[in-house]
C-alpha positions in Angstrom: 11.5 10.7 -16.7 15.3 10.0 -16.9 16.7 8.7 -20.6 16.6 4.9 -19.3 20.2 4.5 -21.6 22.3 6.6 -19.2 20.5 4.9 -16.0 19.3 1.8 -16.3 21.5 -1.4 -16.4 19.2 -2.9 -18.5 19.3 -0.1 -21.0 23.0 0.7 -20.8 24.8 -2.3 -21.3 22.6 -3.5 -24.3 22.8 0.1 -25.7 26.6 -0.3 -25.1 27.2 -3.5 -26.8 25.2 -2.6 -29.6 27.7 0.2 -30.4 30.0 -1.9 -30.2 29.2 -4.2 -32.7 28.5 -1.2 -35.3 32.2 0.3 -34.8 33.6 -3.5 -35.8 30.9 -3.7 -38.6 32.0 -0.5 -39.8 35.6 -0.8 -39.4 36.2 -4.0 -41.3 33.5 -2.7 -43.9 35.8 0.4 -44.8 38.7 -2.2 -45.0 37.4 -4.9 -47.0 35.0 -2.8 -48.9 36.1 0.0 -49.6 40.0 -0.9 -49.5 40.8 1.9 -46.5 43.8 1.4 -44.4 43.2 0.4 -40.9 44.6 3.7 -39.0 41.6 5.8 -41.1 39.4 3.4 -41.4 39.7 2.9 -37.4 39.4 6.7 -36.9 36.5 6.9 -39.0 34.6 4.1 -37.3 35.4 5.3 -33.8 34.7 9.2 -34.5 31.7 8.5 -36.4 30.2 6.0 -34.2 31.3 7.8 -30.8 29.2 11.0 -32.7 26.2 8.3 -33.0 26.5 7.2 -29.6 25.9 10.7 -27.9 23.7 12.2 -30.4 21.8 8.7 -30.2 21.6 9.3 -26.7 20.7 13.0 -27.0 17.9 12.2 -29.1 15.3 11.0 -26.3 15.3 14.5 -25.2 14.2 15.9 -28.1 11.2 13.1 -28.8 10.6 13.4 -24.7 10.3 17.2 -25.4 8.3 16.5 -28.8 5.6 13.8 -27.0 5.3 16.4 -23.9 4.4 19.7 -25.8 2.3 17.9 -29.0 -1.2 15.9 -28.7 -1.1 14.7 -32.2 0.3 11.7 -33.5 1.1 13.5 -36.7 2.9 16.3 -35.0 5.2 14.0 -33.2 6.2 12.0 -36.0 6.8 14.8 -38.2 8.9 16.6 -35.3 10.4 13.6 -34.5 11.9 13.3 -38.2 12.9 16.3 -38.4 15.2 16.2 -35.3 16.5 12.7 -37.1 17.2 14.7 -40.4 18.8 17.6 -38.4 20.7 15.4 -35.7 21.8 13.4 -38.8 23.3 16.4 -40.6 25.3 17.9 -37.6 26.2 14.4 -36.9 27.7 13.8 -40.5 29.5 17.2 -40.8 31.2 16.9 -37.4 32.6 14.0 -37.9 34.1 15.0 -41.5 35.4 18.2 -40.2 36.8 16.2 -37.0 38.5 13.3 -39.7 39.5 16.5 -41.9 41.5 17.9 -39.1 43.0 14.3 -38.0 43.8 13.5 -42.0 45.1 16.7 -43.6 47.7 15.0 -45.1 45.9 12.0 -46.3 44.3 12.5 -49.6 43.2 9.6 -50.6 41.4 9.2 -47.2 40.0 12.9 -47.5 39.0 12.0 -51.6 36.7 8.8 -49.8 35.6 11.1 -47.1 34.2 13.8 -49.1 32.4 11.5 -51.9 30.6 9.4 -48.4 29.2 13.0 -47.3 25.8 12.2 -48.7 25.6 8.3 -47.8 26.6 9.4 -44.5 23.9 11.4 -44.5 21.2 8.8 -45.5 22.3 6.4 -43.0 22.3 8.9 -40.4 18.9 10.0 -41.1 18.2 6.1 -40.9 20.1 5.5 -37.6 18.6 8.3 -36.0 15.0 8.1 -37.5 15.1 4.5 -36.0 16.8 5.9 -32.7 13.8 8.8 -32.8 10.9 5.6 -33.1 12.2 3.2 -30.8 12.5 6.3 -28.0 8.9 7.6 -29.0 7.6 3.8 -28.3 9.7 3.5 -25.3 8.8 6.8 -24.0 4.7 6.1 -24.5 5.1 2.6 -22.8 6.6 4.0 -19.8 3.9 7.2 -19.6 1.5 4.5 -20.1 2.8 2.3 -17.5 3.3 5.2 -15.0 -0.5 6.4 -15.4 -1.8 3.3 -14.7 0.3 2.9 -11.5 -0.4 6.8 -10.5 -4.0 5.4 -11.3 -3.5 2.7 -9.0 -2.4 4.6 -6.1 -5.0 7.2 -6.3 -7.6 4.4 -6.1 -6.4 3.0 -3.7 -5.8 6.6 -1.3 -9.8 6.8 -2.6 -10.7 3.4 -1.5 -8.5 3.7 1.9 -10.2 7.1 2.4 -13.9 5.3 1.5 -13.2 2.9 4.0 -12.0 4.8 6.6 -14.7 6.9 6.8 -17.4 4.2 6.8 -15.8 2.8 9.5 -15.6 6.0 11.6 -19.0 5.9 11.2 -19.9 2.5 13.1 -18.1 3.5 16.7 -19.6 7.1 17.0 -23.4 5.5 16.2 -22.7 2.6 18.6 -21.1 4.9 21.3 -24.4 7.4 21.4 -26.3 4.6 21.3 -24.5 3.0 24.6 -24.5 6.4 26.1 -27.9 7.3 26.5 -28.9 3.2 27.3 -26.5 3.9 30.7 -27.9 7.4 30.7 -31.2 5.5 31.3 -29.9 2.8 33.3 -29.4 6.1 35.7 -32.1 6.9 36.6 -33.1 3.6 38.1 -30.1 1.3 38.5 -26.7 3.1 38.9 -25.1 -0.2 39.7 -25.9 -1.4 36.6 -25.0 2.0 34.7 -21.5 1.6 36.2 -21.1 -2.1 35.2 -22.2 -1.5 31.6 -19.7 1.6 31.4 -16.9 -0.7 32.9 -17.7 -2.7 29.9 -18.2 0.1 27.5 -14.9 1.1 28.4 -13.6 -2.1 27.7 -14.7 -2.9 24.5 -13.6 0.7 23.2 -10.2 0.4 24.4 -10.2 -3.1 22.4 -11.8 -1.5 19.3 -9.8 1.2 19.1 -6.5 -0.7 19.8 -7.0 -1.5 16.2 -8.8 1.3 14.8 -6.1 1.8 11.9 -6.4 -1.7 10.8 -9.1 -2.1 8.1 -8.4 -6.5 8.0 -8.4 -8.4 10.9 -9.0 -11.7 11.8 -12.7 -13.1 12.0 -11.7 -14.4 15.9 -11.0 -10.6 17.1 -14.4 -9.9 15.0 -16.3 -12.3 17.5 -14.6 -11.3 20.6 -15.7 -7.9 19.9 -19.0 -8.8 19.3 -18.7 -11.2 22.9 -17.9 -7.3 24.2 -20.8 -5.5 23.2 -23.7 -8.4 24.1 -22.2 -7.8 27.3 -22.9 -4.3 27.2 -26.0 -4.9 25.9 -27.0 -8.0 28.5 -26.2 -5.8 31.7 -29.9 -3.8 30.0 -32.0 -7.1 29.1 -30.5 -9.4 31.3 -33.1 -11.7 30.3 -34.1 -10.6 26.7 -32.3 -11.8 24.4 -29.5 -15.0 24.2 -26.8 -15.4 21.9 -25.2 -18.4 20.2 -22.4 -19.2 18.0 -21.6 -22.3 15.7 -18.3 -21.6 13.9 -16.6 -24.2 11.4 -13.2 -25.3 12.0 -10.5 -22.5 10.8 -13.2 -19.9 10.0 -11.3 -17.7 13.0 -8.3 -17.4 10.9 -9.7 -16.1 8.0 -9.3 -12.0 7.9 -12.3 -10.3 7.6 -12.9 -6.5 7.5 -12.5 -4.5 10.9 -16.1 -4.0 12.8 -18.0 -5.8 10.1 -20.1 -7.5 12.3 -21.1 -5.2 15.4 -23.1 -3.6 13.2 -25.6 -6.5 11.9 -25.7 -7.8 15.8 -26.9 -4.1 16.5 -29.2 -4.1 14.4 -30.7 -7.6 15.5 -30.9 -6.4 18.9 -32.0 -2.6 17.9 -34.9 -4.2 16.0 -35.4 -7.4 17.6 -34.7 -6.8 21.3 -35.3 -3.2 21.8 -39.1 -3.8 20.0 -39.8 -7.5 21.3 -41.8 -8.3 24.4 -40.9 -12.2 23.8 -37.2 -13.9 24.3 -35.0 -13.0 21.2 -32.2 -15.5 20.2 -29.5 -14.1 17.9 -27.7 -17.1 15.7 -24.2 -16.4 14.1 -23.0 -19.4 12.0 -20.1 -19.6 10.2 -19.0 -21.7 7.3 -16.8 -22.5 4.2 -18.8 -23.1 0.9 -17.4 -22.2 -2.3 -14.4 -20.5 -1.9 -16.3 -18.3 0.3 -16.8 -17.7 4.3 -20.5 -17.0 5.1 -21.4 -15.7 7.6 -24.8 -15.8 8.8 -27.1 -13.8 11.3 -30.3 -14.6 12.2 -32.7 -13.1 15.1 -36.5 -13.4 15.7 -38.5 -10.0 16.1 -42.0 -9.1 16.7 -43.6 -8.0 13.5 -46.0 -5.8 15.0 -44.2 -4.1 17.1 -41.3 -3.2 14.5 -39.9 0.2 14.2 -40.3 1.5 10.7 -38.3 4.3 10.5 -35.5 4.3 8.5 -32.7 1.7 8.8 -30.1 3.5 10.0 -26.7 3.3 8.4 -25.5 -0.4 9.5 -26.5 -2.6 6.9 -25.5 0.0 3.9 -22.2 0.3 5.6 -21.2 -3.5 5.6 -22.5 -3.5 2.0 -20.2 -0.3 0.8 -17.6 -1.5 2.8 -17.5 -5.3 1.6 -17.5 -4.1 -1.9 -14.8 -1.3 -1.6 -12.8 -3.9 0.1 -13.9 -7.2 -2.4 -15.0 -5.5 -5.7 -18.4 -7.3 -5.8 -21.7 -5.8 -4.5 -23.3 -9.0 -3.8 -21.4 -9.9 -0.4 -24.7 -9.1 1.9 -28.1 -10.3 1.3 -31.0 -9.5 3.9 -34.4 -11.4 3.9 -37.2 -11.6 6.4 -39.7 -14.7 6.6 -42.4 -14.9 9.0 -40.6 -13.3 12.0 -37.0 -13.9 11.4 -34.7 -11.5 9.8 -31.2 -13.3 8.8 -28.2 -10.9 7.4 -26.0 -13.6 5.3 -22.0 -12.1 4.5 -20.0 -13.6 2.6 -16.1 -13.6 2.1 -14.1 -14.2 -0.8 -11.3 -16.9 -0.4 -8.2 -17.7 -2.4 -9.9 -14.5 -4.6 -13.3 -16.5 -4.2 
């Protein structure tokens, strides 16, 4: 960390000024107080007070070196102070051997100079024990405020990292999946294994075309999803039908990337893959307070559903929606009777 008085404007010029003002304070003090002629008292002030200015400065040094090699309050302060005493005494003998050179001649000057020694001294120890504070304060503010943005950062690499990996998870599940439905598609209907890897093909180059992205809007969401149902409908041409009833403006609202394929997956991994009856999969969308829900619903056959496991879809929208949101109540599941609805929801305006 740089001493903020020798690079910062805002440290500099105030730090300047304030110098300043002590050489005229101390200037017309030696004139009007103590009755010193103006070419002294003027070399006094400006010897003395150039002396305070670079061992002032010097002093942040000497507390940054005291904070970075002492864990204890007490340490600190006591080191601290004594740099003040010690800065203060090399400060007050400089300048009287400095004047004592520049005065020889002047003994009424070097009678005042020699009987100030030890105020010097006590104002010096006061100047630089306040100098030696205000740094120590200064210096723990901007450690303080540098941890909490190094903090920052690193959780948001985490997070970024989180995310990114959940997502790579959704494309290589969804792609083996695709792979061995035109595998079987082979076996009996090439034509329709080509068409659905014509579309396959499609909907990755789309998908990936904005794999680094982790927002995007909810309208390339839904085209994606328009994608894979036609992967999926070139296999149950007939099975399953899918409808959409989206509110006004809820396409312009930025969602996470691939937040949906997965839930529409899983409707038609346990609704159409285990259904001997028409499935119909429902995706509504809505504003209600200050959130976007987004809702999923799909009949299935409740005797014929597979039980095992539940893959990692569902747990990957949830992880995801809270890395992303900070709340881990953005995706509620229920089943009743034989519907299964997945509900999202998205904060708005911080929601």
């Amino acid at each position: 960390m740089n001493n903020p008085y020798l690079n910062k404007k805002e440290f500099s010029l105030p730090y300047l000024t304030l110098a300043a003002g002590i050489i005229v304070v101390h200037f017309f003090s030696l004139i009007y107080a103590v009755d010193i002629e103006i070419f002294p008292a003027a070399a006094d002030s400006l010897v003395y007070n150039f002396l305070l200015l670079i061992f002032g400065t010097s002093l942040w040094f000497a507390v940054k070196y005291s904070i970075s090699t002492s864990e204890k309050l007490s340490n600190i302060l006591f080191n601290n102070l004594a740099a003040a005493i010690t800065i203060s005494a090399i400060w007050t003998f400089s300048g009287y051997l400095i004047l004592k050179y520049l005065f020889i001649d002047d003994k009424a000057y070097l009678e005042f100079l020699r009987n100030s020694i030890i105020w010097r001294l006590l104002i010096g120890i006061l100047f630089f024990s306040t100098i030696s504070l205000f740094n120590f304060f200064l210096i723990y503010y901007n450690n303080y405020k540098d941890k909490l943005v190094e903090e920052a950062e690193l959780n948001r690499l985490v997070k970024d990292s989180e995310l990114r990996t959940l997502k790579y998870q959704i494309n290589p599940h969804f792609i083996f999946n695709s792979l061995n439905s035109i595998s079987s598609l082979t076996m009996f209907d090439a034509a329709k294994a080509q068409e659905m890897t014509i579309k396959l093909s499609d909907y990755l180059r789309g998908t990936l075309s904005q794999n680094e992205k982790q927002i995007v809007k909810l309208s390339d969401e839904l085209k994606n999803v328009k994608l894979y149902m036609d992967i999926e409908k070139v296999r149950f041409p007939d099975q399953f039908e899918y409808i959409e009833n989206i509110s006004e403006n809820c396409g312009k609202v930025e969602v996470p990337n691939m937040l949906l394929q997965p839930v529409i997956e899983n409707a038609i991994k346990h609704g159409v893959y285990e259904s001997l009856d028409k499935v119909t999969i429902t995706l509504n969308c809505k504003f209600e307070n200050n959130y976007l829900i987004i809702s999923i619903k799909n009949n299935f056959d409740p005797g014929s559903r597979n039980k095992k496991g539940k893959g990692i879809g569902l747990q990957n929208i949830k992880n995801r929606l809270s890395l992303t949101y900070g709340q881990n109540n953005l995706l509620t599941t229920k089943s009743e009777g034989n519907i299964f609805t997945a509900v999202i929801y998205i904060p708005i305006n911080g929601g």
